[in-house]
N, CA, C and O atoms as CSV, one atom per row, in Angstrom:
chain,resi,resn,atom,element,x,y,z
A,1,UNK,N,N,131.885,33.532,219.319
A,1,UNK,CA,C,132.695,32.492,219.924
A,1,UNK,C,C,132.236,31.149,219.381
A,1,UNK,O,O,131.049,30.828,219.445
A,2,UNK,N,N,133.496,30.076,218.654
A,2,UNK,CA,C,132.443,28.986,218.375
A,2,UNK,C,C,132.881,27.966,219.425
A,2,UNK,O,O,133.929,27.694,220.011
A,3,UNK,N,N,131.454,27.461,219.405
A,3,UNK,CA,C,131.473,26.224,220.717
A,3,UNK,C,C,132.174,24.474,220.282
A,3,UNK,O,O,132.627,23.949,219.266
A,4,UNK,N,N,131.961,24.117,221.489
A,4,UNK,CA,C,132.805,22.546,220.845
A,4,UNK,C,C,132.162,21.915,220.121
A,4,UNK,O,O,131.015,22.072,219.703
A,5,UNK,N,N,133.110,20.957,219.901
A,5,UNK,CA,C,132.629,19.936,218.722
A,5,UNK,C,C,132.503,18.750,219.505
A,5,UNK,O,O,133.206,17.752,219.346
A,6,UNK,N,N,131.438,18.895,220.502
A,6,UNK,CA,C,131.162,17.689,221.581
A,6,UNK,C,C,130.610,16.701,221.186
A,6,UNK,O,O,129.656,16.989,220.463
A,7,UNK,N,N,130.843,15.067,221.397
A,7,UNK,CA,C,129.935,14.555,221.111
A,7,UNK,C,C,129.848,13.714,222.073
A,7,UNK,O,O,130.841,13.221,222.606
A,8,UNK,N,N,128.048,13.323,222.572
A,8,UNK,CA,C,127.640,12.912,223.820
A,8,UNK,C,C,126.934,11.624,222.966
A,8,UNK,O,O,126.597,11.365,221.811
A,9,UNK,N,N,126.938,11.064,224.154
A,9,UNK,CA,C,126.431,9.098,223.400
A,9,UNK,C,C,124.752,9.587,223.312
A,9,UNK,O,O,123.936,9.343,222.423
A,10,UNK,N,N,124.589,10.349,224.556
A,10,UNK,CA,C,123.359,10.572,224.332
A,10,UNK,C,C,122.632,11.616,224.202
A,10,UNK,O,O,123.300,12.600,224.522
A,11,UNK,N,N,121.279,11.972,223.795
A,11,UNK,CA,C,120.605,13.162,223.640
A,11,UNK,C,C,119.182,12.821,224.125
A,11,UNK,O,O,118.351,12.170,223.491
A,12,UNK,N,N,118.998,13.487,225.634
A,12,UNK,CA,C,117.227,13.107,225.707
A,12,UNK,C,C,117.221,11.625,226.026
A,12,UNK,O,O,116.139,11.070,225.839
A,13,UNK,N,N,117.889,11.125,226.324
A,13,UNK,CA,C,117.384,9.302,225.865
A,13,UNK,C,C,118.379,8.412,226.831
A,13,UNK,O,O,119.570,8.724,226.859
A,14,UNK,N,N,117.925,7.359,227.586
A,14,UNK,CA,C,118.719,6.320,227.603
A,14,UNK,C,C,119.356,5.622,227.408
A,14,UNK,O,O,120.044,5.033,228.242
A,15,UNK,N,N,119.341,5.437,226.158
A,15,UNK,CA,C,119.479,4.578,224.919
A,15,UNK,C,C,120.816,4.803,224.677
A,15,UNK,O,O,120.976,5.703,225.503
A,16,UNK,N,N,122.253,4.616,223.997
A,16,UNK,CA,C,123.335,5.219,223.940
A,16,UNK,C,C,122.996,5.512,221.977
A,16,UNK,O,O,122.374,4.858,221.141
A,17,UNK,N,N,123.670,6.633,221.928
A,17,UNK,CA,C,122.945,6.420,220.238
A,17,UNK,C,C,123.953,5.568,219.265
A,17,UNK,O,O,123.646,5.453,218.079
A,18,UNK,N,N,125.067,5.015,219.729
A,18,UNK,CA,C,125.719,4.482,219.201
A,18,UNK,C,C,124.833,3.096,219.009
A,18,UNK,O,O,124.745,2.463,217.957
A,19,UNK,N,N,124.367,2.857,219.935
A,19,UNK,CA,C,123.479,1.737,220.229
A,19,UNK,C,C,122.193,0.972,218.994
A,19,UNK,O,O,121.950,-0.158,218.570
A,20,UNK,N,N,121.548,2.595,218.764
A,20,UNK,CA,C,120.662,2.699,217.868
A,20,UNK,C,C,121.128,2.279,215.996
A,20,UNK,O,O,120.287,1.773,215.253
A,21,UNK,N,N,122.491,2.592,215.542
A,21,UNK,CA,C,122.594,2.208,214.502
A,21,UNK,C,C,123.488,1.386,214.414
A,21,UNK,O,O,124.546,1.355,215.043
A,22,UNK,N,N,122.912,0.324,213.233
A,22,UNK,CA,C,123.541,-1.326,213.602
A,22,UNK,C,C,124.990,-0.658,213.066
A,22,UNK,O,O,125.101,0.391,212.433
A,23,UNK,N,N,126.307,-1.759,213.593
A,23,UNK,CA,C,127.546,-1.515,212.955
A,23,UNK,C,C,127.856,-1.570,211.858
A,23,UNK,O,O,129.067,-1.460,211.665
A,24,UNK,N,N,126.930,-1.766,210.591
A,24,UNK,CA,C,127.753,-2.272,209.316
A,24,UNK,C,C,127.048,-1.486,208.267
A,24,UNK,O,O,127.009,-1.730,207.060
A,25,UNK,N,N,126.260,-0.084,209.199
A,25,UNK,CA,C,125.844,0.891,208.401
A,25,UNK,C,C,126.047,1.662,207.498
A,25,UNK,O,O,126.152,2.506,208.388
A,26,UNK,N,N,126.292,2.505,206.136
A,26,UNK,CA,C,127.034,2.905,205.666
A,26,UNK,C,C,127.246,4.527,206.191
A,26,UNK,O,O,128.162,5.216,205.740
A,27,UNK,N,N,126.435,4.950,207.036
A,27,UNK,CA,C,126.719,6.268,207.791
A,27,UNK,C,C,128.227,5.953,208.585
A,27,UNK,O,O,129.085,6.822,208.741
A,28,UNK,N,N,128.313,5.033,208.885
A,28,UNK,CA,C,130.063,4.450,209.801
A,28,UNK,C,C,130.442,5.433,208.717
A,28,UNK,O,O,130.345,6.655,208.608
A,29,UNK,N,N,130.799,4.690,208.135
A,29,UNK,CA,C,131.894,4.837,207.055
A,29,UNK,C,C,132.131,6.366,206.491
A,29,UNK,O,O,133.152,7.046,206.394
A,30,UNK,N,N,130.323,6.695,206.057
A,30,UNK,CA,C,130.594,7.720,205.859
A,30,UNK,C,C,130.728,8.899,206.851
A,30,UNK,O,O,130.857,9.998,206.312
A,31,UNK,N,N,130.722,8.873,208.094
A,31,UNK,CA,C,131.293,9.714,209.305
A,31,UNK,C,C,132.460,9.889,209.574
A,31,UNK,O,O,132.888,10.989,209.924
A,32,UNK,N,N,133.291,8.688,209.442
A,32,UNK,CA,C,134.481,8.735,209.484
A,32,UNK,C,C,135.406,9.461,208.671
A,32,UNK,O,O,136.436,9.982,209.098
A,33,UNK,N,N,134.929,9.485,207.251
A,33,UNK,CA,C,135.421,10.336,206.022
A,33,UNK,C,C,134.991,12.006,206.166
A,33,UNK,O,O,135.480,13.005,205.638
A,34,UNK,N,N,133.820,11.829,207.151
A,34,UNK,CA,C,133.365,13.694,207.184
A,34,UNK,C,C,134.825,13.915,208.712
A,34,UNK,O,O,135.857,14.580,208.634
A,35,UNK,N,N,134.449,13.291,209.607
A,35,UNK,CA,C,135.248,13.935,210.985
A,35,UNK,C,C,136.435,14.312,210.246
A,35,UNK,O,O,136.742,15.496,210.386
A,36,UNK,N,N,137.259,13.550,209.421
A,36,UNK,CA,C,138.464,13.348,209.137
A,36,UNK,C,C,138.649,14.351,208.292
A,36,UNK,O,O,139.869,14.440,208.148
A,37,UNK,N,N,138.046,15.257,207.573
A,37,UNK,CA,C,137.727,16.249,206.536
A,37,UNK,C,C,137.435,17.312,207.309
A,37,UNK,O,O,137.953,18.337,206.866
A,38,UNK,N,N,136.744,17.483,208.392
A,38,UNK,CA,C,136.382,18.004,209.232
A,38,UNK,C,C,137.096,19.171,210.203
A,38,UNK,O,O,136.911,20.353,210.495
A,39,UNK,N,N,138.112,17.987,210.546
A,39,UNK,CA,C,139.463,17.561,211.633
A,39,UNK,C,C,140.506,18.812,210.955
A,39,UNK,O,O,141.059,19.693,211.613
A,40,UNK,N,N,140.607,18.587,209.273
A,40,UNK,CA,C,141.496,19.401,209.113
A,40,UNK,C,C,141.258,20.892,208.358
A,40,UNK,O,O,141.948,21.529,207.562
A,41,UNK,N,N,139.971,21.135,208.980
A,41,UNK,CA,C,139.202,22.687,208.396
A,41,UNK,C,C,139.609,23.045,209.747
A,41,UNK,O,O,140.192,24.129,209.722
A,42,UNK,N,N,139.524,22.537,210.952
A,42,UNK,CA,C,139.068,23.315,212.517
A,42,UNK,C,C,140.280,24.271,212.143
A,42,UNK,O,O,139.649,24.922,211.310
A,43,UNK,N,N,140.940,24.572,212.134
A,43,UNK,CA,C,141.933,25.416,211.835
A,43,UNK,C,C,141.042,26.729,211.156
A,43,UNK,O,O,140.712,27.616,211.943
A,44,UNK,N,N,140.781,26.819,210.200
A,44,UNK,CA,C,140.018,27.650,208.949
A,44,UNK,C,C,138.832,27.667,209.849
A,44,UNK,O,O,138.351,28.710,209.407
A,45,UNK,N,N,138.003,27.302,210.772
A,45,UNK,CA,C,136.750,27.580,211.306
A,45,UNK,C,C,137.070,28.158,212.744
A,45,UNK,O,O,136.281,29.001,213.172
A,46,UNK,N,N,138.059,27.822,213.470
A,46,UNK,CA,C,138.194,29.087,214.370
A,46,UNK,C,C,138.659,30.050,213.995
A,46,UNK,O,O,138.674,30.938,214.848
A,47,UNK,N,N,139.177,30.364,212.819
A,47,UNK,CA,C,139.653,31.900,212.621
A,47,UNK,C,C,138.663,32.727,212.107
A,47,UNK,O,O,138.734,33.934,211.878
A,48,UNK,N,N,137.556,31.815,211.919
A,48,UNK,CA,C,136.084,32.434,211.643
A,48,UNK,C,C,135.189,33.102,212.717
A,48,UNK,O,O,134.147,33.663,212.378
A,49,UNK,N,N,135.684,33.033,214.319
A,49,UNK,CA,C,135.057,33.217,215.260
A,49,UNK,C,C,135.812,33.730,216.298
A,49,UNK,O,O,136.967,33.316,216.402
A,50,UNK,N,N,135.313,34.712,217.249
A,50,UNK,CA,C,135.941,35.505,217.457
A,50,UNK,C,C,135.900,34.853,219.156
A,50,UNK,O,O,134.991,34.119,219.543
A,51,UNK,N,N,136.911,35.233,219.915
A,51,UNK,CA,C,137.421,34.371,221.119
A,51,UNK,C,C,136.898,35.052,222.465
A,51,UNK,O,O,137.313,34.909,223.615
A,52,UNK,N,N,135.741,35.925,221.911
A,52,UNK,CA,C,134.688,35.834,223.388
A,52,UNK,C,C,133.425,36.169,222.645
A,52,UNK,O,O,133.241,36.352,221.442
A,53,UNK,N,N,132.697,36.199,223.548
A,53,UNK,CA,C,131.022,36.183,223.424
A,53,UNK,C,C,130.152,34.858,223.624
A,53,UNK,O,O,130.634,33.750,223.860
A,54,UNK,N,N,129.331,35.034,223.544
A,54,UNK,CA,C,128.499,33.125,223.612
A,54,UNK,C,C,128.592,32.424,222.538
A,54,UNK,O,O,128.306,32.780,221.395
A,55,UNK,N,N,129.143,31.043,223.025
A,55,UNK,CA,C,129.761,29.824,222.270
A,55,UNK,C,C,128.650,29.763,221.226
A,55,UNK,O,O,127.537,30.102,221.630
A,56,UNK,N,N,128.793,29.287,219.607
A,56,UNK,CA,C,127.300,29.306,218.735
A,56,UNK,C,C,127.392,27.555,218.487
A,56,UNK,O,O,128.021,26.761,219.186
A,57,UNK,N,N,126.644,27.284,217.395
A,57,UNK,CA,C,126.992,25.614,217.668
A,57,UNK,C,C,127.989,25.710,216.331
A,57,UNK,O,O,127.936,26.495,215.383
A,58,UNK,N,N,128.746,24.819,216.559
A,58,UNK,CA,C,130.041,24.299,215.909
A,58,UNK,C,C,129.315,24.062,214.511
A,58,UNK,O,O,128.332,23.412,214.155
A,59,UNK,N,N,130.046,24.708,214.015
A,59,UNK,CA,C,130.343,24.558,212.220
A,59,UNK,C,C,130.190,23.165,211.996
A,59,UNK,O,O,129.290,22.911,211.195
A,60,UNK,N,N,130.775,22.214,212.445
A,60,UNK,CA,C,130.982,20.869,212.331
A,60,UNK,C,C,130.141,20.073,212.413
A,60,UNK,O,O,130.260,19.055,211.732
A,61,UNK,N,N,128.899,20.250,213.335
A,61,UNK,CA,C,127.447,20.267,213.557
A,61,UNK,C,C,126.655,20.049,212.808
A,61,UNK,O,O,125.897,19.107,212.576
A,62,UNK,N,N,126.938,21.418,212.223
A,62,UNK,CA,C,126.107,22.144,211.308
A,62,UNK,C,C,126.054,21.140,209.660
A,62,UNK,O,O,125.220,20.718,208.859
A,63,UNK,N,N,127.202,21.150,209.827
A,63,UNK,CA,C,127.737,20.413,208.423
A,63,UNK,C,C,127.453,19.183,208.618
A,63,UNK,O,O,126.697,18.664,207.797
A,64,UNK,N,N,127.997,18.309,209.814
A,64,UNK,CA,C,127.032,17.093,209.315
A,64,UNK,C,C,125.808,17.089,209.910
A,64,UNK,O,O,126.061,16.515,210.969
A,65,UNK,N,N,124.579,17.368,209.927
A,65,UNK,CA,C,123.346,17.655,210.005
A,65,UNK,C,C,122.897,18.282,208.654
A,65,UNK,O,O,121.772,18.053,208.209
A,66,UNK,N,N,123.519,18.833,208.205
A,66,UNK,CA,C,122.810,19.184,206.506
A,66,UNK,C,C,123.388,18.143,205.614
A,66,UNK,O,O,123.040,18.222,204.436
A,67,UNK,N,N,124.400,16.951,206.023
A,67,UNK,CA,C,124.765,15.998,204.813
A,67,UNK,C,C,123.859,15.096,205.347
A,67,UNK,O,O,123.403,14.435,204.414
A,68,UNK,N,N,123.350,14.733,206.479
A,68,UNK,CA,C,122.261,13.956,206.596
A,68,UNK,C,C,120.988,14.135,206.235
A,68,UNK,O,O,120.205,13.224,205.966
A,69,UNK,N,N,120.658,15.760,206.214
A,69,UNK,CA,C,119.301,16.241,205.343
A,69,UNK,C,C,119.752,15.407,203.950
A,69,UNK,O,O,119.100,14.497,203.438
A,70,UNK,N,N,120.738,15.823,203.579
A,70,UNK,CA,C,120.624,15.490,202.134
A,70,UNK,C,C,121.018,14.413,201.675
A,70,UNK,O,O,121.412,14.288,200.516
A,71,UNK,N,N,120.971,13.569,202.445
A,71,UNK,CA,C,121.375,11.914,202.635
A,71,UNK,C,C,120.114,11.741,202.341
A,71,UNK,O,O,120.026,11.787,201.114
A,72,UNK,N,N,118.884,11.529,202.914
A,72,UNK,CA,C,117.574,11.457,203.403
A,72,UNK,C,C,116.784,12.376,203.049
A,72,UNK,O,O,115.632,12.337,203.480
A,73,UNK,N,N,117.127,13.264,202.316
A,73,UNK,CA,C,115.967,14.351,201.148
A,73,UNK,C,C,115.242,14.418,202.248
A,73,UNK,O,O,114.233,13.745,202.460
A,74,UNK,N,N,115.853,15.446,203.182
A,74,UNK,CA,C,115.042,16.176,203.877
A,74,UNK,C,C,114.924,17.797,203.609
A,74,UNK,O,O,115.790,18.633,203.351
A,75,UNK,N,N,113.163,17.921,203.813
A,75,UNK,CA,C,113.467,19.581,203.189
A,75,UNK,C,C,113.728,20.216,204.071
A,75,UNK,O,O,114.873,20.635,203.896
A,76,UNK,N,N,113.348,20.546,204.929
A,76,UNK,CA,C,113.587,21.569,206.309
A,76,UNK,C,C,114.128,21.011,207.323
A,76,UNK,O,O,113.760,19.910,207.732
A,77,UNK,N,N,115.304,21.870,207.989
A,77,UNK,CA,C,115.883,21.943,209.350
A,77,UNK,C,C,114.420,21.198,210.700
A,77,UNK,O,O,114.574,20.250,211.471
A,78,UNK,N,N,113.412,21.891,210.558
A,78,UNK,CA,C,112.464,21.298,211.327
A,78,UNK,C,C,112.330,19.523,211.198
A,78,UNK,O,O,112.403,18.642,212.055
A,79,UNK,N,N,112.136,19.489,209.931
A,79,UNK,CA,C,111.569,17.819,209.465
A,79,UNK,C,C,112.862,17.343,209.954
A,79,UNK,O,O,112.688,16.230,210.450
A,80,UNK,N,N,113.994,17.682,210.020
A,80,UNK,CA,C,115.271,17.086,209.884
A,80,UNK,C,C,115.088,16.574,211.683
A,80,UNK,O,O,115.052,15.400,212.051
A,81,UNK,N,N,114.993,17.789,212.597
A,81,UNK,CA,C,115.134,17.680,213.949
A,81,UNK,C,C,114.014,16.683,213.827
A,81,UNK,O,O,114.208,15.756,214.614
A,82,UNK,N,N,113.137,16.567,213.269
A,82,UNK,CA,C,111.706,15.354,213.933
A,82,UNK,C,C,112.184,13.928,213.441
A,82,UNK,O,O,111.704,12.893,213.903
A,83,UNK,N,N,113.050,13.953,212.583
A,83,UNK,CA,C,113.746,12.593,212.108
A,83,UNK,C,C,114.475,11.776,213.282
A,83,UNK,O,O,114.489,10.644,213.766
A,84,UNK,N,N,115.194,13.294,213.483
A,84,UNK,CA,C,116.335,12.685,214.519
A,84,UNK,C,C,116.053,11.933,216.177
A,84,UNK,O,O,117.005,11.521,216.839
């Protein structure tokens, strides 16, 4: 089953994370170009998953969390989560 493509201001924190990166960042920009790329796979990524069992984390996730590894030459999923 794949799960949503939620996104919460926050994680763990007070802080709103929108908060945390200034506006004139070039991650804006380049987020906007992934959702939007993104937006028109969801089609092609639920037919990848089957419509019961426990929700897994969203493809979409997944994908941008490894363009930010590789934004930031990160080697491992671990180093990546201690960045974040």
């Amino acid at each position: 089953m794949r799960g949503g493509d939620d996104r919460t201001g926050e994680l763990f924190s007070y802080v709103d994370l929108e908060a945390r990166v200034r506006r004139n960042h070039p991650l804006r920009a380049i987020r906007t170009i992934v959702n939007e790329a993104l937006s028109a796979l969801e089609r092609e990524f639920a037919a990848l998953y089957s419509p019961i069992g426990r929700p897994s984390i969203p493809p979409e996730k997944l994908l941008r969390a490894m363009l930010l590894q590789a934004f930031y030459s990160i080697r491992s999923e671990r180093l990546l989560m201690e960045r974040l």
